[in-house]
C-alpha positions as CSV (number, residue, x, y, z in Angstrom):
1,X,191.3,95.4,37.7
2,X,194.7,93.3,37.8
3,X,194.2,90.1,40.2
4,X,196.6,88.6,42.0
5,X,197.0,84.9,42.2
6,X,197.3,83.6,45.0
7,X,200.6,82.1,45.0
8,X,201.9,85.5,43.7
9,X,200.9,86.5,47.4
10,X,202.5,83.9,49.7
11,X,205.7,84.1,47.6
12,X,208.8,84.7,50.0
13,X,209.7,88.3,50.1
14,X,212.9,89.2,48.5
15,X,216.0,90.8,50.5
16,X,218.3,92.6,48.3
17,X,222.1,92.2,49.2
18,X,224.0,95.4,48.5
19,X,225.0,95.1,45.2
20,X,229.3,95.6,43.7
21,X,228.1,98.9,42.5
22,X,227.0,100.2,45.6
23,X,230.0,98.8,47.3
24,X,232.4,100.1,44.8
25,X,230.1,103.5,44.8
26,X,231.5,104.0,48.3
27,X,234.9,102.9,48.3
28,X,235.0,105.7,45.2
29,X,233.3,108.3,47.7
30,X,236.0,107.6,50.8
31,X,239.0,107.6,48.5
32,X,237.9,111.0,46.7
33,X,236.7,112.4,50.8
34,X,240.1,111.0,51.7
35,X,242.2,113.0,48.5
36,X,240.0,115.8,49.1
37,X,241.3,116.2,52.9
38,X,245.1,115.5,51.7
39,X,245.1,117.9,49.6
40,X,243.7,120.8,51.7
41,X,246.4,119.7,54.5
42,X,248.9,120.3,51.9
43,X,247.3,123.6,50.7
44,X,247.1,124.8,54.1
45,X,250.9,123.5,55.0
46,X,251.8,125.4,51.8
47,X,249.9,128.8,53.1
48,X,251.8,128.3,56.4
49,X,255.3,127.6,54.4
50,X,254.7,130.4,52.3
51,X,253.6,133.1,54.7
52,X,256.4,132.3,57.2
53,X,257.7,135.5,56.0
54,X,255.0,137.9,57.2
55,X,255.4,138.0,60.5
56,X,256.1,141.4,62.4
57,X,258.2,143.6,61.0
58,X,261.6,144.3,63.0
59,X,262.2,147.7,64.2
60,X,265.8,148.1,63.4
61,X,265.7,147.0,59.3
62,X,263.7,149.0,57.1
63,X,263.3,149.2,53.6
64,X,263.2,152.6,52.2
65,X,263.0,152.2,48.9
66,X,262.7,149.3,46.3
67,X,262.9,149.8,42.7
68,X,262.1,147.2,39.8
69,X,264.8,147.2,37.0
70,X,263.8,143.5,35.3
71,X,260.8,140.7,35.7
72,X,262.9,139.5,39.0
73,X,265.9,142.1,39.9
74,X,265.2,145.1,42.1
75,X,267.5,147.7,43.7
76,X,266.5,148.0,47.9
77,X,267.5,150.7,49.3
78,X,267.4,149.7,53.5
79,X,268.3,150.6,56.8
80,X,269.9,148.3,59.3
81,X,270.5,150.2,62.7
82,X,272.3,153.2,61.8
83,X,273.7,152.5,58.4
84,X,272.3,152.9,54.8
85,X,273.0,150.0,52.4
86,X,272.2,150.0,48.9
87,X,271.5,146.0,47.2
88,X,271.1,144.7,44.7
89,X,268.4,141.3,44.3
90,X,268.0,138.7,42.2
91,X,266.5,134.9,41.9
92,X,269.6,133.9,42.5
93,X,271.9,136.5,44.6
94,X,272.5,139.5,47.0
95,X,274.7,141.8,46.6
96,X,276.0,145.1,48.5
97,X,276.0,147.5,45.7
98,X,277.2,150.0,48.3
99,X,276.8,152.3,51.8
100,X,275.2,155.8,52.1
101,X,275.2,158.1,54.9
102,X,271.8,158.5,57.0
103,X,272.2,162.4,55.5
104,X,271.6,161.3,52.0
105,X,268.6,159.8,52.0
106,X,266.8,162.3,54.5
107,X,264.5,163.2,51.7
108,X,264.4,160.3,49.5
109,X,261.4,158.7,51.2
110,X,259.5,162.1,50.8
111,X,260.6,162.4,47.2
112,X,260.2,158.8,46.5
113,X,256.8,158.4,47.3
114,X,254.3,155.9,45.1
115,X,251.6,156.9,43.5
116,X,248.4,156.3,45.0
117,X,246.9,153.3,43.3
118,X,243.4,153.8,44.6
119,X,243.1,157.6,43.2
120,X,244.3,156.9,40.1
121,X,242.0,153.9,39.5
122,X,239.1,155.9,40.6
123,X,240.3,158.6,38.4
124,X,240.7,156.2,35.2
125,X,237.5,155.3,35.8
126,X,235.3,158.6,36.2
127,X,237.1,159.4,32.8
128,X,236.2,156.5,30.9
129,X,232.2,156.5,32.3
């Protein structure tokens, strides 16, 4: 048994001041809390910025057809009203590559059609299992 001198016991109790680490422990934790919300403001700024574009689609300009012929450059084909434009699109530029008549393209869009992404997935895969 460990005994306990007297003096040991009336000693005055000892009050701990918050120590530099602590302090700088929490300054750390506000300025990462305080990054952390800055940055998701600027994420979700971003996300607004960048879906800007998706908003309903307008009756009177459709596109009919879009074909890939680089990394970047595609070939639209798109209505506006009653007319038939053919354009060209790059990083950089737009161009009127030229004007078809409503006529010509009745059956491109039936002709045209993609392939269904879903099937042939599902397809690759019953093949390979």
């Amino acid at each position: 048994m460990i005994a306990l001198a007297p003096e040991a016991l009336a000693a005055e109790p000892v009050i701990l001041a918050p120590s530099s680490s602590s302090f700088g422990g929490m300054v750390w934790f506000t300025f990462i809390c305080l990054m952390l919300g800055a940055g998701l403001l600027g994420l979700l700024a971003w996300l607004i910025r960048r879906n800007k574009g998706l908003q309903a689609p307008n009756a009177d300009i459709q596109i009919v057809l879009q074909q890939a012929i680089g990394p970047r450059e595609r070939v639209i084909v798109m209505k506006v009203l009653d007319r038939v434009l053919v354009i060209g699109q790059t990083p950089h530029q737009i161009s009127l590559l030229t004007e078809l008549e409503p006529e010509e393209i009745a059956d491109l869009s039936s002709r045209a059609a993609p392939p269904d992404i879903k099937a042939t997935f599902a397809q690759l895969l019953k093949g390979k299992i």
